[in-house]
C-alpha positions as CSV (number, residue, x, y, z in Angstrom):
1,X,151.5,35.5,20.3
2,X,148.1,37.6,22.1
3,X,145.2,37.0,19.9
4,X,142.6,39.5,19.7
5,X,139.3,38.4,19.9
6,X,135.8,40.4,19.2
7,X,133.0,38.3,21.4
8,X,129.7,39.5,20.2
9,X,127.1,38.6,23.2
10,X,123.9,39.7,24.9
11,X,124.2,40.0,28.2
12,X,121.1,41.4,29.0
13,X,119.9,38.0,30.0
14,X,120.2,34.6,31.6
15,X,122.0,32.7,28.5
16,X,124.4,35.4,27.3
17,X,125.7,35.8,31.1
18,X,126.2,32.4,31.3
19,X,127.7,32.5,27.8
20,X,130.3,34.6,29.0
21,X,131.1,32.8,32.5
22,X,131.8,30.3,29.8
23,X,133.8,32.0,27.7
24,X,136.0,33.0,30.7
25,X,136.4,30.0,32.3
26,X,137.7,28.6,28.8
27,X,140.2,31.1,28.5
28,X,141.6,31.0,32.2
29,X,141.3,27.0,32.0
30,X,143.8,27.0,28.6
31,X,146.0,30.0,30.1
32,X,145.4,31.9,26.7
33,X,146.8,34.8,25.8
34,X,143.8,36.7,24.4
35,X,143.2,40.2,24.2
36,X,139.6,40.1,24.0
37,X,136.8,42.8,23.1
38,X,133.4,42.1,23.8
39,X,130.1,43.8,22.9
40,X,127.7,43.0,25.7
41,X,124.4,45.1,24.0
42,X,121.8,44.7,21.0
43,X,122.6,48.6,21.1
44,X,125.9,48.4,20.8
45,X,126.1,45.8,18.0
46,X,124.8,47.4,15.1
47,X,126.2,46.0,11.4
48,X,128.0,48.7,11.0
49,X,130.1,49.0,13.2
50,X,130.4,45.3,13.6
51,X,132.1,45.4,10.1
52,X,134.4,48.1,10.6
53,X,135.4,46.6,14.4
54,X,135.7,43.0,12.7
55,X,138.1,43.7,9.3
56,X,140.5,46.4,11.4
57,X,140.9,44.9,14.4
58,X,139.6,41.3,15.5
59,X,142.3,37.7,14.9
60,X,138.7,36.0,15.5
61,X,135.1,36.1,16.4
62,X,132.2,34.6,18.9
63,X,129.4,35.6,17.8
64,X,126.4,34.6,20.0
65,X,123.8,37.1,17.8
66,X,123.1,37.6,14.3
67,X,123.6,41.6,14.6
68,X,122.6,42.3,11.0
69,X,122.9,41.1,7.4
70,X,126.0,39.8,5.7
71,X,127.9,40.2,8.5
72,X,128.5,35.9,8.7
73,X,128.8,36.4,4.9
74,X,131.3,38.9,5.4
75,X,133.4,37.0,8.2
76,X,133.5,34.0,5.9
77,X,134.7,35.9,3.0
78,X,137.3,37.5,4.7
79,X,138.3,34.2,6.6
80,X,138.2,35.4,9.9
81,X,138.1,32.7,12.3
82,X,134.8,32.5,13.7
83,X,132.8,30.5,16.1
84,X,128.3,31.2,15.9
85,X,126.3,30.5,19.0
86,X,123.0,29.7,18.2
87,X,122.8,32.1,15.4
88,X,122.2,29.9,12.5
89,X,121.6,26.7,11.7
90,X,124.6,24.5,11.1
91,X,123.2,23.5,7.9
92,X,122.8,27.6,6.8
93,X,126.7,28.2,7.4
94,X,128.7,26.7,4.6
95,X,131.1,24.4,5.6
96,X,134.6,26.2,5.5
97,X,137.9,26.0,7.6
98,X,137.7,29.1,9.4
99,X,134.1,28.8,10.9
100,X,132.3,26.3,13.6
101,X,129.1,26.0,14.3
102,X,128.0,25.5,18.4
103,X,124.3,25.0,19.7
104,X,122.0,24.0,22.5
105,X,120.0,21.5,21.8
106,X,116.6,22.9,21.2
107,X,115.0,20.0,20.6
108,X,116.0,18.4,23.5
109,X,114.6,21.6,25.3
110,X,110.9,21.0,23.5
111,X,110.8,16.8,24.5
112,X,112.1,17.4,27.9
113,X,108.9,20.4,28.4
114,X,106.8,17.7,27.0
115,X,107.6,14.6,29.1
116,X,107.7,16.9,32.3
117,X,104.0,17.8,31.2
118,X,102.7,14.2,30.9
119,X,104.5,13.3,34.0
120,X,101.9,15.9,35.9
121,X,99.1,14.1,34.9
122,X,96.4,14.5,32.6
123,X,96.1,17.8,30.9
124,X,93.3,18.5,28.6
125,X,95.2,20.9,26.1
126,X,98.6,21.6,25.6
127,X,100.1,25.1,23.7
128,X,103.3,26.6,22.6
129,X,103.8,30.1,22.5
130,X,106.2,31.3,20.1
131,X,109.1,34.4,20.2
132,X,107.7,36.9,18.1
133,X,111.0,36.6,16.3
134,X,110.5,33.2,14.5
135,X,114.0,31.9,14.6
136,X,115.2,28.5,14.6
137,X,116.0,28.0,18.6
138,X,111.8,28.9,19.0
139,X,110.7,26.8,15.8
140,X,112.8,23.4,16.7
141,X,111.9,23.7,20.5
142,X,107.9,24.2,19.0
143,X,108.2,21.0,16.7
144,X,110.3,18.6,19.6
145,X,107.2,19.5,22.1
146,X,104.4,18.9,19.5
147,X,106.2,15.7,18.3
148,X,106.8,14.0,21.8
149,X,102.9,15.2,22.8
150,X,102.0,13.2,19.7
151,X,103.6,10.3,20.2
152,X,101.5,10.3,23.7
153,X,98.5,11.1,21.8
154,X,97.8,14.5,22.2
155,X,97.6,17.9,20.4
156,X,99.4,20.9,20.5
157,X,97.7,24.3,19.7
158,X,100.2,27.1,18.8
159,X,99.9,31.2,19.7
160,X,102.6,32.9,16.9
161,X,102.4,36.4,17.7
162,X,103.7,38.7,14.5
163,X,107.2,39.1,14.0
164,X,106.1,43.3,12.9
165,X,107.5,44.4,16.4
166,X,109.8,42.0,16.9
167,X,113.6,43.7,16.8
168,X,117.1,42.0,15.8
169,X,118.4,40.3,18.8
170,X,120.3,38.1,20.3
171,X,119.0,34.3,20.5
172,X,117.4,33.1,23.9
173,X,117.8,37.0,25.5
174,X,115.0,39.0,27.1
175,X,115.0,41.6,24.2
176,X,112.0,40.8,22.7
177,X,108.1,40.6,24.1
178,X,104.8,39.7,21.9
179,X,103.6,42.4,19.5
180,X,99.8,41.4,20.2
181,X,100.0,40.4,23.6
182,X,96.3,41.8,23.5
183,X,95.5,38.5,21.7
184,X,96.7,36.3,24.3
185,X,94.2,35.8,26.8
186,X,91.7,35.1,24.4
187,X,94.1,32.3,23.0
188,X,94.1,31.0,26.4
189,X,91.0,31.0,27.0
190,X,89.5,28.8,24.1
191,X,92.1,26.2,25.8
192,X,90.0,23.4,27.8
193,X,91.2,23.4,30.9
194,X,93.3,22.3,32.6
195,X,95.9,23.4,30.0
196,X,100.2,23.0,30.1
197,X,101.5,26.0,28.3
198,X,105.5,26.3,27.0
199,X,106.5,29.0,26.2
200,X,109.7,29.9,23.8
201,X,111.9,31.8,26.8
202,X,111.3,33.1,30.4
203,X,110.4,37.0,29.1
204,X,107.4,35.3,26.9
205,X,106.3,33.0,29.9
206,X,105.5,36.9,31.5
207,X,103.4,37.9,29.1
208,X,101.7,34.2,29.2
209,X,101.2,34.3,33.3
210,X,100.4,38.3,32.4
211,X,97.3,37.0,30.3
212,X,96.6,34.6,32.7
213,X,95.8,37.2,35.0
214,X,93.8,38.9,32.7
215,X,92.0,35.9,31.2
216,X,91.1,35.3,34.8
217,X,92.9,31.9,34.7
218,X,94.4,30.5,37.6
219,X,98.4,29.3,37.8
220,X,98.9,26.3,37.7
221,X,95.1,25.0,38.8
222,X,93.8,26.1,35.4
223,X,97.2,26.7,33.3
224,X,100.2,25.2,34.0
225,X,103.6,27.6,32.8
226,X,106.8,26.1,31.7
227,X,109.7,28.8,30.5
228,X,113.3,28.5,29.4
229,X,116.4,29.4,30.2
230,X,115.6,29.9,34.0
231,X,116.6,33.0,34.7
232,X,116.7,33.0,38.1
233,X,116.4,37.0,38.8
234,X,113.1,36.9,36.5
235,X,111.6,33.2,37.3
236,X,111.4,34.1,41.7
237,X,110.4,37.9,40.6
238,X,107.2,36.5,39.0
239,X,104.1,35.6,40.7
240,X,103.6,32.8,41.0
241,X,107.2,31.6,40.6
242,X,108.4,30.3,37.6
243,X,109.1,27.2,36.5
244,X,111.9,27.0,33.4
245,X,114.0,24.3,31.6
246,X,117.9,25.6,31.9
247,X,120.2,24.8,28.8
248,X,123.7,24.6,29.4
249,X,125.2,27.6,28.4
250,X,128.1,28.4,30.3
251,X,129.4,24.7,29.0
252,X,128.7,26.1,25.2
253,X,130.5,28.9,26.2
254,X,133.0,26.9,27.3
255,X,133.3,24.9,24.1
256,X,133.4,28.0,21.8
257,X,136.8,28.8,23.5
258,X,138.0,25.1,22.5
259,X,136.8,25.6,18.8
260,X,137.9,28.9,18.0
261,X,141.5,27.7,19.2
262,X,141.2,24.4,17.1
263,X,140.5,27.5,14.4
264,X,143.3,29.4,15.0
265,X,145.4,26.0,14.4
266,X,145.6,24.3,17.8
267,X,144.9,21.0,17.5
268,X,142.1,20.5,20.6
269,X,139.2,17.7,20.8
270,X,135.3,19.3,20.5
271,X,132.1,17.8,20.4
272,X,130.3,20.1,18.0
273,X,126.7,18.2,18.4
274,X,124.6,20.3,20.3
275,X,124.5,20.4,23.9
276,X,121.6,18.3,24.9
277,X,122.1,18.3,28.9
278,X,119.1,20.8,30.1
279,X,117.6,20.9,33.5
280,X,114.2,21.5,34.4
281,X,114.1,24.0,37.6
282,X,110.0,23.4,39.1
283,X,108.7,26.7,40.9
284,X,104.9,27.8,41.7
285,X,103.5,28.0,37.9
286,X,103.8,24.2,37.6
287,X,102.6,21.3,40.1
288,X,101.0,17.7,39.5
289,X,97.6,17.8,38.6
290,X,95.1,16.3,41.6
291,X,92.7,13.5,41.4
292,X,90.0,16.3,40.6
293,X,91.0,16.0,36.7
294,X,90.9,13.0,36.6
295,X,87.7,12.8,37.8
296,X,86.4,15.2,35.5
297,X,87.8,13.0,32.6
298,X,86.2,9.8,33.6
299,X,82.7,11.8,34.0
300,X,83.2,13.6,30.6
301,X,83.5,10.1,28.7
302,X,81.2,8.4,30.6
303,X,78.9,11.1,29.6
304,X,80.0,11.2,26.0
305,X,79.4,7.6,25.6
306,X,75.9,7.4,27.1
307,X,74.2,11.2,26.6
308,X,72.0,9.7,24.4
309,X,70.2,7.5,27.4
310,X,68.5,9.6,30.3
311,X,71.6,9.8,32.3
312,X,71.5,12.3,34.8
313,X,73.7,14.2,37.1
314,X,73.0,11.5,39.9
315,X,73.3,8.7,37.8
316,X,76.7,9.7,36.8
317,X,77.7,10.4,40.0
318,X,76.9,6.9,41.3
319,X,79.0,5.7,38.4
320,X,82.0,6.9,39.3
321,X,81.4,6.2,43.2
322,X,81.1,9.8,44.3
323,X,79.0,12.3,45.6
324,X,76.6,14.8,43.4
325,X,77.8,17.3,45.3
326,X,82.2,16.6,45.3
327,X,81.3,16.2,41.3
328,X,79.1,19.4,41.0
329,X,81.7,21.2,42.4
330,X,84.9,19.8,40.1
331,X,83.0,20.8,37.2
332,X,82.5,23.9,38.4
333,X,86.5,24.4,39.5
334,X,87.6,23.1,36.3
335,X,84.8,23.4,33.8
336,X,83.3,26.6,34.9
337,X,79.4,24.8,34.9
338,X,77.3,22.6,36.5
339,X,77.5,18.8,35.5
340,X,73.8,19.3,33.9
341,X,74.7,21.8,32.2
342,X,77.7,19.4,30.5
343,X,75.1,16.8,29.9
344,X,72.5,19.3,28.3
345,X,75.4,20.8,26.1
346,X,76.8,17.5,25.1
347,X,73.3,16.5,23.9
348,X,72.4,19.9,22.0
349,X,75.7,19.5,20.1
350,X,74.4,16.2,18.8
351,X,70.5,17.3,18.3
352,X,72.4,20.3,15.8
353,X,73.7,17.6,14.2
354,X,70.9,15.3,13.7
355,X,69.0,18.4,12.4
356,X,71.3,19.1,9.9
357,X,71.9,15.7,8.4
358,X,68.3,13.9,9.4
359,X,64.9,14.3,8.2
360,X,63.2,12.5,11.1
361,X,60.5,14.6,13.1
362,X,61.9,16.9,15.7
363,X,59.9,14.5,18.4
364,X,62.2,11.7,17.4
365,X,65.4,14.0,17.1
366,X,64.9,15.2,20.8
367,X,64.6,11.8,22.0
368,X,67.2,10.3,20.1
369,X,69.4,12.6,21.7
370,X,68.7,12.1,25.2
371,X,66.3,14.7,26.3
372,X,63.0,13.3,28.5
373,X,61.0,16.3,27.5
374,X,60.5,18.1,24.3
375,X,59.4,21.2,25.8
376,X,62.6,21.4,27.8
377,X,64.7,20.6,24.5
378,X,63.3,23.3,22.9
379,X,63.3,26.0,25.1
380,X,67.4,25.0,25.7
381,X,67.8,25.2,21.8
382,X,66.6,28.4,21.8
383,X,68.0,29.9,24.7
384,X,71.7,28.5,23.7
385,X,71.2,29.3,19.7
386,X,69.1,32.3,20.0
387,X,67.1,30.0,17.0
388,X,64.3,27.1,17.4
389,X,64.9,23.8,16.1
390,X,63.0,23.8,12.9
391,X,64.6,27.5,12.1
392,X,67.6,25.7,12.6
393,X,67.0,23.1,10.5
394,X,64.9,25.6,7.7
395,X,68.4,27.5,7.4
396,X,70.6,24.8,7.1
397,X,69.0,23.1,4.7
398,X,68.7,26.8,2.7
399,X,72.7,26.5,2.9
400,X,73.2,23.8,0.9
């Protein structure tokens, strides 16, 4: 008997076309008689209608978007078989006979991001930047790529943009952009460089490479760009190309074909556990860091563990067995100012300090710091703080 079946899909983008190819392929592969009815658009999808479609017409559901409110409620209370992609959590859908839960597995989309990072080499900063519309796929990808960065010891920053402009879509689709994109190169900015930057999907990775542009940051010298879904149509239109982690959706379109039949009473074998094959696709926006990083890192702790002795731009440079001028020049590709100008700025942070936590004379500050002249402290104080050093020192005692 020819089952009607309401599929409720964006196809807008990368995932929900392959979604469907899925979907197909499921139904040609079991020779099933379905009559089916699909709703391709965010536009086309609204509750409403979804409800009056669903309880006059539909034997069961895939639905790969959340379209509105109640309407899972309402499919579970009329038990209409149903099968969610990525809309929910499994643990949010009560467990009942007539529904089945499918996802990718966003976690292993975050590690794999993560682990491609580290493999480049040795990135200063690391940041995720989050779909404006906070849902679970963007929050579990988020935590998986801050946890496996942590367990190599480094830090994620995070740019959340507000979820004010962010419209009811589809999972994973290219509905949605940042509602303060005007924030993002700033964000980018206060990154040290160089930075590796994930972003939720392909659509926000444009509106990071976008702020790149404007933030005057070079891809992938200064910011490395990692998307997902890889969408191939949007990845080679970008400039520079871009790189994106592909989940397997057309297999868990595949697989909702399998467990809405085992729904409807057929008796077939699914793996419900999400789909943790992804593959990582490398174009333009990422490539492995060169020996220039690491240089700069060795000269940074080298200077970090002896500013306090008269070190100076040549003396650091004969430490690390290369020229002043090859090491003047890194620091100026990659930390936008001169080696002295490091050294200086290391010690200044350490004279602020002194000054706020020591009462020793200013004389016996400056040298315990590093500086060789006083005079030359002082007028770099108050060139950098706009402030001499026992102003400084008057106010923040004035503080406490």
């Amino acid at each position: 008997m020819s089952k009607k079946v309401f599929i409720v899909i964006e196809t807008a983008g990368q995932p929900g076309r392959a979604q469907l190819i899925g979907i197909l392929r499921g139904i040609n592969a079991g020779r099933l008689d379905w009559e089916i009815d699909i709703v391709p658009s965010r536009r086309k999808a609204s509750t409403t209608t979804v409800k009056r479609a669903l309880s006059a017409r539909a034997d069961g559901v895939i639905l790969a978007h959340p379209v509105g409110p109640g309407v899972p409620e309402q499919l579970q209370q009329e038990g209409k078989p149903t099968v969610f992609m990525d809309v929910l959590s499994p643990s949010d859908i009560p467990v009942v006979p007539t529904s089945s839960c499918l996802r990718v597995d966003d976690a292993a989309i975050g590690c794999a991001a993560a682990r491609h990072f580290l493999s480049l080499g040795n990135f200063r900063s690391f940041a995720f930047v989050h779909d404006p519309r906070d849902e679970i796929w963007t929050r579990e990808r988020q935590a998986a790529f801050v946890t496996t960065l942590a367990e190599a010891e480094h830090t994620c920053k995070t740019f959340t943009s507000s979820a004010a402009a962010a419209e009811t879509a589809a999972p994973h689709t290219g509905g949605v952009r940042l509602s303060r994109p005007h924030e993002l190169p700033a964000f980018l900015r206060s990154l040290p460089l160089p930075a590796a930057v994930l972003a939720a999907s392909d659509l926000i990775a444009t509106d990071v490479l976008h702020a790149c542009e404007t933030a005057d940051l070079a891809i992938p010298d200064d910011i490395a760009v990692l998307g997902v879904d890889n969408d191939i149509g949007l990845c080679n239109r970008l400039v520079p190309r871009l790189s994106s982690i592909e989940p397997d959706f057309e297999e868990e379109g595949f697989r909702a074909v399998i467990a809405l039949e085992n729904l409807f009473g057929n008796n077939i074998k699914i793996d419900e556990k999400p789909l943790a094959d992804v593959r990582l696709v490398e174009r333009e926006s990422t490539k492995p860091l060169p020996p220039a990083t690491r240089l700069v890192d060795r000269a940074l702790a080298f200077i970090n563990g002896n500013y306090r002795t008269p070190i100076t731009p040549g003396v650091v440079a004969r430490q690390l067995g290369v020229s002043r001028r090859l090491i003047d020049l890194r620091f100026r590709q990659l930390q936008h100012e001169t080696l002295l100008a490091t050294i200086n700025k290391r010690r200044l942070e350490a004279l602020c300090k002194m000054l706020r936590e020591e009462s020793g004379s200013l004389r016996d500050l400056i040298a315990a710091c590093g500086f060789g002249s006083a005079v030359r402290a002082a007028h770099l104080f108050k060139s950098t703080y706009g402030i001499s050093m026992s102003g400084y020192r008057s106010k923040c005692r004035n503080m406490v």
